[in-house]
C-alpha positions in Angstrom: -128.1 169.0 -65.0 -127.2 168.1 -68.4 -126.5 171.8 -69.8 -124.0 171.7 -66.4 -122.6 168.6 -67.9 -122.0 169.7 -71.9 -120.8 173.0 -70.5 -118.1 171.6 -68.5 -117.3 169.0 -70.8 -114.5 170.7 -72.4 -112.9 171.6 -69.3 -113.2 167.9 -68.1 -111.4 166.5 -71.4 -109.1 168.6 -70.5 -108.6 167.9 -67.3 -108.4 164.1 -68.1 -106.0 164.5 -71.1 -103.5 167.3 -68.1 -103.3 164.1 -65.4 -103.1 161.2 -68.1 -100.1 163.6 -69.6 -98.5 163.9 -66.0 -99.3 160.9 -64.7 -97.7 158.9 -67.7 -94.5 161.3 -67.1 -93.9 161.3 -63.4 -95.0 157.9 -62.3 -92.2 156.2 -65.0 -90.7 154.3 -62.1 -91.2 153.9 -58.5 -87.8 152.8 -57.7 -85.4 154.7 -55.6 -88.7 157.5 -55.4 -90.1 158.3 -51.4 -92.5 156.2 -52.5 -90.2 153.0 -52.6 -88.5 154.2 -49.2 -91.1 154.5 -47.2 -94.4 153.7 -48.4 -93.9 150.2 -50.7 -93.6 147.5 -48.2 -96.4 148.8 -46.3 -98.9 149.2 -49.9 -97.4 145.4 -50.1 -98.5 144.0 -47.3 -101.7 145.8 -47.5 -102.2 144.1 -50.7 -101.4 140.3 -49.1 -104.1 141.2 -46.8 -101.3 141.3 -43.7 -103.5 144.6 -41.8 -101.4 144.3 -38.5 -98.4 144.5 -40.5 -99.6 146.9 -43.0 -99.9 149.1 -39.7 -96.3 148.4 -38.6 -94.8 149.9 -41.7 -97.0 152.8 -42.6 -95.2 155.9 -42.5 -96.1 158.7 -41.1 -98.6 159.7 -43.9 -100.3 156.6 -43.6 -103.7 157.6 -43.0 -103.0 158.6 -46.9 -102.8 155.1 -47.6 -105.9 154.1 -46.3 -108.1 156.7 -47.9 -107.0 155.7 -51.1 -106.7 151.9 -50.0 -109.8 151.3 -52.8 -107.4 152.7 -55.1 -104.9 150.5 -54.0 -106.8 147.4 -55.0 -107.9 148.0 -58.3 -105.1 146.8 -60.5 -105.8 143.4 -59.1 -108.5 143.5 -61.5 -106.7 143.3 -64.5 -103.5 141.8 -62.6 -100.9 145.0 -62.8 -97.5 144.3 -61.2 -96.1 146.8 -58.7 -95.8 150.1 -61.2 -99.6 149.8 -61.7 -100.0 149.9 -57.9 -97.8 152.7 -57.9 -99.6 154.7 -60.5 -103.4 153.8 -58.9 -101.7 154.9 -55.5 -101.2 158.8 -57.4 -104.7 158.2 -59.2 -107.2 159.7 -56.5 -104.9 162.6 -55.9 -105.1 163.4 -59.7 -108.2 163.1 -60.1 -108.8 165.3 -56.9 -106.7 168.1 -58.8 -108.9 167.3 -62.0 -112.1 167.8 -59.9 -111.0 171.5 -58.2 -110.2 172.4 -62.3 -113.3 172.3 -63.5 -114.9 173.6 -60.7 -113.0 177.1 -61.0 -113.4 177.0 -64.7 -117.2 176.5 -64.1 -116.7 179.7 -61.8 -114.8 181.8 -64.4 -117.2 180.9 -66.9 -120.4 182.2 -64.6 -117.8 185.3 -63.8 -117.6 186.0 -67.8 -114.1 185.0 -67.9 -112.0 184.4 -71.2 -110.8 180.9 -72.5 -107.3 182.1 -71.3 -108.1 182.1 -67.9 -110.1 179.1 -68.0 -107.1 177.5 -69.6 -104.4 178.6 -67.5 -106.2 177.9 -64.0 -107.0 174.5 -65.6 -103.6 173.7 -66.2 -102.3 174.8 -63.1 -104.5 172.8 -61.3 -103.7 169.7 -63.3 -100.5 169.9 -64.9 -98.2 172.5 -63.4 -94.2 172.0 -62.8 -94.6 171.5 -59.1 -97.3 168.2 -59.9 -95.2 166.3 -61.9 -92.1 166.9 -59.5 -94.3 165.6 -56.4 -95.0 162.9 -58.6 -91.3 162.0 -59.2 -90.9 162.3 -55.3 -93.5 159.9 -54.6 -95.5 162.5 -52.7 -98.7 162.7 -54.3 -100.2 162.7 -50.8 -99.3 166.4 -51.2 -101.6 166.9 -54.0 -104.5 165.5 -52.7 -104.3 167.5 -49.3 -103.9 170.5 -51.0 -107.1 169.6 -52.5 -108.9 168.6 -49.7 -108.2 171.8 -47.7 -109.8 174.1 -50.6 -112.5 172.1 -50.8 -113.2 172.2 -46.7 -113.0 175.8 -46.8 -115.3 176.3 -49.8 -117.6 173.7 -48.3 -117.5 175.9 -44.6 -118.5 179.2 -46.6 -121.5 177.6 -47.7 -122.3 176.9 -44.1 -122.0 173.1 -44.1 -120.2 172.7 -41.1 -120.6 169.0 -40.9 -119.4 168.1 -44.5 -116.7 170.9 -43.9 -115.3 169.1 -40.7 -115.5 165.6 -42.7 -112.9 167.0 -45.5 -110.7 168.8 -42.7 -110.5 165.4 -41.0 -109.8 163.8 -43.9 -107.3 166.3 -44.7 -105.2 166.0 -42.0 -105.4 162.5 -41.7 -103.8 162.7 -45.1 -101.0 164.6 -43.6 -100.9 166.3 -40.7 -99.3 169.5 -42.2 -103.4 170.0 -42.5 -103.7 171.5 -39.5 -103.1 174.8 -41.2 -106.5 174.7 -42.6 -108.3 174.6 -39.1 -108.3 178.3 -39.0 -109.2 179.2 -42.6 -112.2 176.5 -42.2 -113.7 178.3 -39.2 -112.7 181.3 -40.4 -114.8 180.9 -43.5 -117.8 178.9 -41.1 -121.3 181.5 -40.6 -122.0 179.0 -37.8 -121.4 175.4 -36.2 -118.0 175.8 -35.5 -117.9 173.3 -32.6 -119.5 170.5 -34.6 -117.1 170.7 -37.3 -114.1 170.4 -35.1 -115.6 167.4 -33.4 -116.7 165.8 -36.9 -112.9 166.8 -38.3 -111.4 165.0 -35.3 -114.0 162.2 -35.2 -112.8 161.4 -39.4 -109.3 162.0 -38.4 -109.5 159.0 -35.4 -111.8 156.3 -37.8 -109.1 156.7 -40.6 -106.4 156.4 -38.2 -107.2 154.1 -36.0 -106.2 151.2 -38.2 -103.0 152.1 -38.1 -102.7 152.5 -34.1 -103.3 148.5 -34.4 -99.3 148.1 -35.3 -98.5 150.5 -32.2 -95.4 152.4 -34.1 -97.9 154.7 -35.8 -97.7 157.5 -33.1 -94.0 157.4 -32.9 -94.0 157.9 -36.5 -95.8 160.9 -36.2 -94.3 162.1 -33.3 -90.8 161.6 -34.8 -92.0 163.4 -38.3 -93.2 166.2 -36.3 -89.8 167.2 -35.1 -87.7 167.9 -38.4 -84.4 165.7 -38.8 -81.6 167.8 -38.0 -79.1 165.3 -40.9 -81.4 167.1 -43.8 -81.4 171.7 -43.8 -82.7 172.3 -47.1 -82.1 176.2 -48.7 -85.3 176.9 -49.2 -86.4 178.5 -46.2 -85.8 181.4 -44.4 -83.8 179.7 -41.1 -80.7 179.0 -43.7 -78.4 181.5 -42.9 -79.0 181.1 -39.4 -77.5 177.1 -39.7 -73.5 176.5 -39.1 -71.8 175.4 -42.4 -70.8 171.9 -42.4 -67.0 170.8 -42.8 -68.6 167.5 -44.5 -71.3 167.7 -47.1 -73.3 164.7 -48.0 -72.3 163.4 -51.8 -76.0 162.7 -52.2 -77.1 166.3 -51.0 -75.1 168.7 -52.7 -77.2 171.5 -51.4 -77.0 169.9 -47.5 -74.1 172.8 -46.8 -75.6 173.8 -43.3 -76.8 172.2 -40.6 -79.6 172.7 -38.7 -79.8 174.3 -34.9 -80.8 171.3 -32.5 -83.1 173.7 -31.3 -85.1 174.7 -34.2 -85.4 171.1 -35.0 -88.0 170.6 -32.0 -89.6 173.9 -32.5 -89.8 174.3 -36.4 -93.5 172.7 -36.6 -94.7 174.2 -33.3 -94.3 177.5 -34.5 -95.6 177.2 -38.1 -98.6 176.0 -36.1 -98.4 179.0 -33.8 -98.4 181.2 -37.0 -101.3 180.2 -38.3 -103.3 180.3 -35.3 -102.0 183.3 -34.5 -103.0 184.7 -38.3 -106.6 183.1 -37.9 -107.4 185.1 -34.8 -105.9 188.4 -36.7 -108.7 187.7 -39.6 -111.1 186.7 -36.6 -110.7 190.2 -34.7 -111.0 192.1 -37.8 -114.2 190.4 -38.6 -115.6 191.4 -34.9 -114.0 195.1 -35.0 -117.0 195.3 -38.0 -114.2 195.5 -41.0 -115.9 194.6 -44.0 -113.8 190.9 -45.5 -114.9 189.0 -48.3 -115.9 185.6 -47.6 -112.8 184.5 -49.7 -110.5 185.8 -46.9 -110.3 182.3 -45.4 -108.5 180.7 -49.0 -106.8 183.5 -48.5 -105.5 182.6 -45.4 -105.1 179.5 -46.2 -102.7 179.9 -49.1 -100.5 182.7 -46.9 -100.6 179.7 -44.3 -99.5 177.0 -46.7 -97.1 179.4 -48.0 -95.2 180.1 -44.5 -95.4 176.2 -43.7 -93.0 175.9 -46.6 -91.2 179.3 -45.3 -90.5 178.2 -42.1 -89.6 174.2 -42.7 -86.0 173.6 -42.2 -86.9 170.8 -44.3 -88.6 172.4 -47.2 -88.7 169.8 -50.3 -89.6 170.7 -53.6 -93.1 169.5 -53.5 -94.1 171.4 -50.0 -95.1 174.7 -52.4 -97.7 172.5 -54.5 -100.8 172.6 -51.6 -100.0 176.3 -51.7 -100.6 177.6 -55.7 -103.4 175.8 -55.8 -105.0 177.7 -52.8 -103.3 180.5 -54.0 -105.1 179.9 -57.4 -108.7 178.9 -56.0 -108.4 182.4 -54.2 -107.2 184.4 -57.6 -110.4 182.9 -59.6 -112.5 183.1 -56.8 -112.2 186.5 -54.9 -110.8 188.5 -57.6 -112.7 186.7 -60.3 -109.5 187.5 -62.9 -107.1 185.3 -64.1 -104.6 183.4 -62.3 -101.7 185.5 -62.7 -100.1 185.4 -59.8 -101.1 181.7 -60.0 -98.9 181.9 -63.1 -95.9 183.3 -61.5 -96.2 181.4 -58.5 -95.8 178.3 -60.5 -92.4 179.7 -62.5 -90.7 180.9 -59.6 -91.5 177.1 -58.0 -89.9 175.8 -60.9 -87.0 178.1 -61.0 -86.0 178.1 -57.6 -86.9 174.2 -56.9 -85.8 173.0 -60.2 -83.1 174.5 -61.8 -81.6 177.2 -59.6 -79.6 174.0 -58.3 -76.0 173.1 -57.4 -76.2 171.2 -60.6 -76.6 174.3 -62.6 -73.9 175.8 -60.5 -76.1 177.6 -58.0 -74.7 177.7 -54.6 -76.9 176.6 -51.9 -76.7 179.9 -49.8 -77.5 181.6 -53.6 -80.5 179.1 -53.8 -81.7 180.5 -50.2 -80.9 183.9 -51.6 -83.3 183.4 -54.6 -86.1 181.3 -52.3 -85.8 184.5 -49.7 -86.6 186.8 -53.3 -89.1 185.2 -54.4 -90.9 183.9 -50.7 -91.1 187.4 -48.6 -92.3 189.7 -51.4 -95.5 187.1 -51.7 -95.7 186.6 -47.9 -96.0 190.3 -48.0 -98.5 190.9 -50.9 -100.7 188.3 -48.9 -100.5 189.6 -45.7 -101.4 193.0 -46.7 -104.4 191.6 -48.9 -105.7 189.5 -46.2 -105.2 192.4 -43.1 -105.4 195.7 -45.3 -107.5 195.0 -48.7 -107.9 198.7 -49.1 -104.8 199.9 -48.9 -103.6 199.1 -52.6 -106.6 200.6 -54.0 -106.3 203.8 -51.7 -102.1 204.1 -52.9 -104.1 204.5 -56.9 -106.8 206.3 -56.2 -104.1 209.0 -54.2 -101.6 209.0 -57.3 -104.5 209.2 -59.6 -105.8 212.5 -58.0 -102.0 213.9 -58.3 -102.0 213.4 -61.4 -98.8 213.5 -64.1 -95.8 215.1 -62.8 -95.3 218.2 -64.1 -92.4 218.6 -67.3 -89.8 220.5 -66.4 -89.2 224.3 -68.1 
């Protein structure tokens, strides 16, 4: 136990000094963030001790609020005003990211790996572009879901379906995008695949139930699952399909389209849909006797995660973040190299996200353009890792036996 502890000592510095860096640079302020729209005056109330009203207000994501409620309560302690509550709100999710960090740089270091690869799927767990953005946003739900999904499906492939139905549940308590991860989970389960559905929804009702107390929370959830038709980001692949509008908002230089009424009640059903319908793909592969890793299901998880943000008319900047760190945890994990892709995954978030923006003088349809560029090709490479493993290996082995081209006389 204490060799475990010098040897990942390092990587935990590390991983303290990456959230205490990000933390300190996107929770500045909390005004005019998500977080003071829609999340404040319920954290308030909590805080007064007002529960029933503390139900009324949470937002959709407020089973969130009450998983990290201990958090919540903590700068009373040393009486912080309202920018300490909103930095101890962020905390757990940090230290969530921290936590998955060391863990793969304890597996790259059993795997042989260099101090490079430890490095760079340390800092992507704990202090890529996409963290501090979600930060900025007041999302850092999004962080901590992320999180929480890798760590149900690691749990399942170790055949604890009990503990990997408690982190599911919690998962999509956090946010209901979660769901994605029911298929990777029993995907990735040897056995007791029932019990961890009914533990994931048993955890799901206890942290929600609070919030059913105010009687608005179901509406709120209900109304976040159909996407609102006055927002149609550009990064997704529904843009060009969305009528330009004559009036853009001055807040939302990007907002050029709008959004069919009819995609807005379906968007979320079908990104559902997909990953169900991927989950049973990997599931009749496995019972036609193909030979998968056991790291298919982060796999599917990350090409899941992916396509949520692919197929959300309402794609915001932070929806990506959940994804490179499954996309990561698979990397270090199943290929046991390091996490390039990880690594380019994280650029092109920042790229496309962050400064391929009307600001910069990108147009929104060229933004959808560059999205569309960067999405497909990885929705692609995924897809064909996850259903045909062999097939890249097979394409070198055949040019290897034809050997060089021959020179011309």
């Amino acid at each position: 136990m204490r060799s475990r502890v010098r040897e990942n000592l390092p990587a935990s510095a590390g991983a303290a000094l990456g959230i205490l860096i990000v933390g300190w640079l996107g929770l500045t302020d909390w005004l005019w963030t998500d977080y003071d729209n829609e999340a404040r005056q319920a954290i308030d109330a909590l805080l007064q001790g007002h529960l029933l009203k503390f139900a009324q207000l949470a937002p959709s994501y407020g089973g969130s609020l009450v998983i990290r409620a201990p958090f919540l309560f903590a700068p009373k302690l040393w009486g912080g005003g309202e920018t300490a509550v909103y930095r101890a709100a962020a905390a757990p999710c940090l230290l969530a990211s921290a936590v998955l960090g060391v863990w793969l740089v304890s597996r790259i270091r059993v795997h042989g790996g260099s101090r490079v690869a430890r490095g760079a799927a340390l800092m992507l767990c704990v202090a890529n572009p996409m963290t501090l953005s979600t930060l900025e946003s007041g999302h850092p739900e999004e962080l901590l879901g992320g999180v929480l999904c890798i760590a149900a499906v690691l749990v399942a492939a170790r055949g604890r379906a009990g503990w990997s139905g408690l982190l599911l549940g919690l998962a999509v308590a956090n946010q209901e995008w979660a769901l994605v991860a029911v298929g990777p989970v029993l995907l990735a389960l040897p056995r007791g695949r029932l019990r961890a559905l009914i533990t994931s929804a048993g955890t799901t009702v206890i942290v929600v139930l609070p919030l059913l107390l105010g009687g608005q929370f179901v509406g709120r959830v209900r109304s976040a699952a159909s996407v609102d038709t006055s927002i149609f980001t550009p990064w997704q692949l529904w843009w060009f399909i969305g009528p330009h509008r004559h009036i853009i908002p001055p807040a939302q230089p990007w907002n050029t389209r709008y959004d069919p009424a009819w995609l807005s009640q379906l968007a979320h059903p079908i990104i559902i849909a997909v990953a169900a319908v991927l989950a049973l793909g990997c599931a009749w592969l496995r019972h036609r006797a193909i030979p998968r890793p056991a790291q298919e299901a982060l796999l599917l998880l990350a090409l899941g995660l992916l396509l949520r943000c692919a197929l959300d008319p309402w794609d915001n900047w932070y929806y990506p973040l959940p994804y490179l760190l499954a996309l990561v945890s698979w990397e270090v994990l199943a290929l046991q190299r390091p996490p390039v892709a990880g690594l380019v995954a994280s650029f092109a978030g920042w790229f496309v996200f962050q400064w391929a923006v009307p600001s910069h003088g990108v147009a929104p349809d060229l933004q959808s353009l560059l999205f569309i560029a960067w999405a497909l090709p990885a929705i692609a490479a995924m897809t064909v890792a996850l259903y045909a493993p062999g097939q890249v290996q097979r394409l070198r082995l055949a040019l290897a036996r034809r050997g060089p081209l021959p020179s011309p006389a």
